[in-house]
C-alpha positions in Angstrom: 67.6 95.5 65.8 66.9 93.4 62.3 69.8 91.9 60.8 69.9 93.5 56.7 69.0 91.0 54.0 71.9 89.7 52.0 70.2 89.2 48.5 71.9 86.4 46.1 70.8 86.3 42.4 71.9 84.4 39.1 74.9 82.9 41.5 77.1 79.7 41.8 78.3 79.4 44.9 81.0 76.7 46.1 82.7 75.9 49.1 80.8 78.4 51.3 79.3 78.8 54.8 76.0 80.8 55.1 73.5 81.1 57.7 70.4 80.9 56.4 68.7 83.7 58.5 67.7 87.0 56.7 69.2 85.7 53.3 67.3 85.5 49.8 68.8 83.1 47.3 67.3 83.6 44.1 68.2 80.9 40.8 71.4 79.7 42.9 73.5 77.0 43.1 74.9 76.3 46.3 77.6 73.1 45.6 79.0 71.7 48.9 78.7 74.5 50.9 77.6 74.6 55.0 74.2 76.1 55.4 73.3 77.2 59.2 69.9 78.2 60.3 68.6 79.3 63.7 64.8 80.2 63.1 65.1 83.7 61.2 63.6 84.7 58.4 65.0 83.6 55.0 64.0 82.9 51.2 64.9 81.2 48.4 63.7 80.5 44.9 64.6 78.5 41.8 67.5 77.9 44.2 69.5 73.9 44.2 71.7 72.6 47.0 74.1 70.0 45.7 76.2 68.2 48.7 75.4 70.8 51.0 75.5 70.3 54.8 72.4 71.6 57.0 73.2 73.0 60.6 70.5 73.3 63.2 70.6 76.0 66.1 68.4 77.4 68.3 64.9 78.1 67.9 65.4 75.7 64.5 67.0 72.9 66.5 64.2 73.1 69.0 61.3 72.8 66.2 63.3 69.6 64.8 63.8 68.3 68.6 59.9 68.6 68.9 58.9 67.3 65.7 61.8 64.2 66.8 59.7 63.8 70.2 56.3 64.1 68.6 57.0 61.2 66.0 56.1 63.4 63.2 60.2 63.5 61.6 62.8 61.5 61.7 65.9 62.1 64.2 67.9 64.2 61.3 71.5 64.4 61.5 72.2 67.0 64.6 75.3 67.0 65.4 76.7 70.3 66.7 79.3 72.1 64.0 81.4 74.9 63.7 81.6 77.1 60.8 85.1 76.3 59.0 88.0 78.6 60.0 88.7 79.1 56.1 85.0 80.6 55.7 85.6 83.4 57.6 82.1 85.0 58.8 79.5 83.6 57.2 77.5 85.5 55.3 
């Protein structure tokens, strides 16, 4: 079963945590807000992220693992995090 698309237009959005999967950000701001991303789908457009933290799982962290191995990226920051007891479920 496919997860619904939470759409985000016109927004400022501060302190947050999202994950990234099946979300559309269109002419946001995110400002220091956790971003998590396992592989899904997801879009974004006209869209900044100022002091944001990225958090790789899955199928995602795989890809970046490879990509590590193969020489073609740099080890990135992958250290495992939780999403903040204050952010409730992310969106």
């Amino acid at each position: 079963m496919r997860a619904e698309v939470k759409v985000y237009q016109d927004k400022t959005l501060n302190d947050q945590a999202f994950l990234l999967d099946e979300v559309v950000f269109i002419r946001c701001k995110l400002k220091d807000c956790d971003v998590f991303y396992a592989g899904g789908d997801f879009e974004w457009a006209e869209t900044s992220f100022e002091n944001c933290r990225f958090h790789w799982r899955g199928p995602a962290k795989n890809m970046l693992q490879l990509l590590v191995c193969m020489g073609l990226l740099k080890q990135p920051n992958m250290a495992p995090a939780a999403i903040p007891a204050t952010a409730g479920k992310p969106n």
